[in-house]
N, C-alpha and C positions, 0 to 999 in steps of 0.2 A: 680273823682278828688275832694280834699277837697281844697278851695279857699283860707285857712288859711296859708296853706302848700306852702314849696317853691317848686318848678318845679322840682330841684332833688328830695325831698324827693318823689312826686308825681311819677316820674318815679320809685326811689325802689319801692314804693306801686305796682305799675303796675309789676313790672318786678318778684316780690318774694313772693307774696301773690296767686297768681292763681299756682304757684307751691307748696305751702306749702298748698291749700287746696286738692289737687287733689291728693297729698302724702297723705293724713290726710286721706282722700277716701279712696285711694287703701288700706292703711293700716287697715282701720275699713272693709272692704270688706271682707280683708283677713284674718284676723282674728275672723271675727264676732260670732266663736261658744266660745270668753272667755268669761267669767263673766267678768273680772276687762275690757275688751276695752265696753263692756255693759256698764258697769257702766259710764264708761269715756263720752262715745255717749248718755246716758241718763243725763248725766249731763249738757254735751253743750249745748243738743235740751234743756230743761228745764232750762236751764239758757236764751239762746236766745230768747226763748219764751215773758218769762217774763219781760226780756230787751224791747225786740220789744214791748212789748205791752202798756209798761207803761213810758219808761224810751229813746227810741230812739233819740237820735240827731244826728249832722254831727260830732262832735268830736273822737268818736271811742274808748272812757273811758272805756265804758261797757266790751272791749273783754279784758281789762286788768285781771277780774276773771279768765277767762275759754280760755283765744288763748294758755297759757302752755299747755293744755291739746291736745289741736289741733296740738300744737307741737309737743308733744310726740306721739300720730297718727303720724305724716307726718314723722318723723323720723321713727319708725316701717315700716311705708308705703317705704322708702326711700330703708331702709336695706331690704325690703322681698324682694323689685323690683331688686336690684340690686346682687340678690341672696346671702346673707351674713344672 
């Protein structure tokens, strides 16, 4: 929970983020033998890295470079699950 944040927003966070990671999962799972979702997942983890390491606060600034990406995982991951 971020303290800045009003109590709705706090609740979307809870309610749409553990779904859009666990999309983003299954989708890089399932596809793991492309290059381009490689690339994508190498991108995140090395972006995040670097985030976390030098750059982390409570604000959530950082995932504006790479959560598109994580999006486009959780959608992939959306459509396999849902056989489409």
């Amino acid at each position: 929970m971020r303290p800045f944040y009003s109590m709705r927003h706090n609740v979307a966070i809870l309610l749409s983020l553990p779904v859009i990671y666990i999309f983003a999962l299954y989708g890089f799972y399932q596809l793991r033998s492309d290059s381009l979702v490689l690339l994508i997942g190498s991108v995140i983890l090395y972006h995040t890295a670097i985030i976390a390491a030098f750059f982390a606060d409570w604000d959530g600034r950082f995932l504006l470079h790479f959560f598109p990406l994580i999006g486009l995982l959780s959608a992939a991951g959306a459509a396999l699950f849902m056989g489409n």
